[in-house]
C-alpha positions in Angstrom: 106.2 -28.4 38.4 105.0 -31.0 40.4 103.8 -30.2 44.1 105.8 -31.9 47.1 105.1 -34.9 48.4 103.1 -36.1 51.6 102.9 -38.8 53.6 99.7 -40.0 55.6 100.1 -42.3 58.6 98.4 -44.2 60.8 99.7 -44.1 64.6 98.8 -46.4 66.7 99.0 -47.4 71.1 100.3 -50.7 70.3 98.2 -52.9 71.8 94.9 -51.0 71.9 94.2 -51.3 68.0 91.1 -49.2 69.2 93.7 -46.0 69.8 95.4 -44.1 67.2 95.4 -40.6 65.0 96.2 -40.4 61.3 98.6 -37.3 60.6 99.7 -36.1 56.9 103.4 -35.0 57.3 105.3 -33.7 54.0 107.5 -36.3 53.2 110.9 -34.1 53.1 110.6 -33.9 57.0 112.3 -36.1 59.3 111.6 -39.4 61.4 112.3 -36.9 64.4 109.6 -34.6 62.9 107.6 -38.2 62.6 108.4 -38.6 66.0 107.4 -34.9 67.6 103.7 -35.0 65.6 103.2 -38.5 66.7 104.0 -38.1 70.6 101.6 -34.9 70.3 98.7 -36.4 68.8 98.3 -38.6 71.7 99.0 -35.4 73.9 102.6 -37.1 75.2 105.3 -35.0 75.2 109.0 -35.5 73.6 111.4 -37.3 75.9 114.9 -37.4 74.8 115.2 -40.9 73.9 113.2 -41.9 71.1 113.8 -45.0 68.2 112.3 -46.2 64.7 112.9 -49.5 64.8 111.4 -52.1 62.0 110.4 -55.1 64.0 107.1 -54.4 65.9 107.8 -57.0 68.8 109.8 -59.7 70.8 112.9 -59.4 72.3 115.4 -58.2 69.6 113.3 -55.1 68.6 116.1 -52.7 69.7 118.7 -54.8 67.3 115.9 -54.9 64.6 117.5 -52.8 61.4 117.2 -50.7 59.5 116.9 -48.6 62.5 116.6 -44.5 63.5 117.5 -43.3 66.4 118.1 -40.1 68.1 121.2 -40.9 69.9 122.7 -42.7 66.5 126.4 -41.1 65.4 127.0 -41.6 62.0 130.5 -41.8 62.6 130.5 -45.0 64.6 130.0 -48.2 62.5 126.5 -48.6 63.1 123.4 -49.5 61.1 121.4 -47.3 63.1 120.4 -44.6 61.7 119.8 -40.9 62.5 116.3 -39.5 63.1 117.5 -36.3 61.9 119.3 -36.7 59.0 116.8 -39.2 57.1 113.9 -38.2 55.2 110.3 -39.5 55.6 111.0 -41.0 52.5 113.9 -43.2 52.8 112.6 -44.5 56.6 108.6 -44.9 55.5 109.1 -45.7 51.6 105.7 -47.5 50.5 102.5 -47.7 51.6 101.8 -50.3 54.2 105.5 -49.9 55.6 105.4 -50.2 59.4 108.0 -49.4 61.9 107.7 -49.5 66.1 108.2 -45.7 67.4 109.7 -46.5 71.1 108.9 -43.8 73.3 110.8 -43.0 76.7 112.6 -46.3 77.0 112.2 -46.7 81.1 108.3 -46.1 80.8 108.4 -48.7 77.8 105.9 -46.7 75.4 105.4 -47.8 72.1 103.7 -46.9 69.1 103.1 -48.3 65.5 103.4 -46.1 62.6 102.5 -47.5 59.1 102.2 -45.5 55.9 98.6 -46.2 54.6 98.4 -43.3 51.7 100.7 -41.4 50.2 99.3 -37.6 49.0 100.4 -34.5 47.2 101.2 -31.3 49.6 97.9 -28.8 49.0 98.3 -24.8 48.2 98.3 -22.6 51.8 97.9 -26.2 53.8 100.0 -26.0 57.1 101.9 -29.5 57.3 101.9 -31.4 59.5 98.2 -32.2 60.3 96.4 -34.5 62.5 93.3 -36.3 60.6 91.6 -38.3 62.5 91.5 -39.2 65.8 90.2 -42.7 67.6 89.7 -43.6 71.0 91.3 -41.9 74.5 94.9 -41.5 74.5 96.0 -42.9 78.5 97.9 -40.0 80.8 101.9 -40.4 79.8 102.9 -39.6 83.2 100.3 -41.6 85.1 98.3 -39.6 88.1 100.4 -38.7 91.4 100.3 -36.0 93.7 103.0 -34.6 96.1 101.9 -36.9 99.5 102.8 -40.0 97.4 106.2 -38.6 96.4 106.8 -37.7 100.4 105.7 -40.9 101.4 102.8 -39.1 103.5 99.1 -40.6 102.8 
């Protein structure tokens, strides 16, 4: 019997080549799983709009397919696809595959994932697993305190 599969990912601030994590994932899990490590690594947290999407810039990225979203119905005619109901292994295929993770659509924040090794899952190893970590991740929410919300300074 052969032992599951795993994929190993680079993550990356696009735009700061100099900031990113590498994560091992099994490759049975989800893009949404994909998604949940990802945001994490970079100590973000989850909003509820998330996409996949397969061109990394310009314009059309949203219409870019094939993509996976979380807000995608499968019974609407759509090529988008959902983040929970595709495997690792259908939305990351090979090595070197690269797709744009769009993060919390109004803040614009945007990551590139690309596949650089595929692995085999290891005896009592708890998946998923951040490997390597590069540079300082920024603050999601950005600094404020309560005076600026008020309008007092």
């Amino acid at each position: 019997m052969s032992k599951a599969g795993t994929h190993i990912l680079r993550i990356t601030l696009q735009g700061e080549p100099s900031v990113y994590r590498e994560i091992e994932i099994e490759s049975r899990r989800t893009p949404s799983d994909l998604a949940e490590v990802s945001v994490h690594a970079f100590n973000f947290k989850l909003g509820h709009h998330f996409g996949f999407y397969p061109k990394l810039t310009g314009p059309d990225v949203l219409r870019a397919q094939p993509s996976f979203e979380l807000s995608a119905d499968e019974s609407e005619e759509s090529d988008t696809r959902n983040v929970r109901r595709t495997c690792l292994t259908n939305a990351f295929p090979n090595v070197g595959h690269t797709m744009l993770l769009m993060l919390d659509y109004a803040d614009n924040w945007r990551f590139v994932i690309e596949v650089i090794r595929r692995g085999k899952k290891a005896a009592k190893t708890c998946y998923p697993k951040v490997l390597k970590t590069m540079g300082q991740a920024p603050e999601q929410f950005g600094s404020w305190d309560n005076e600026d919300v008020l309008g007092r300074r």
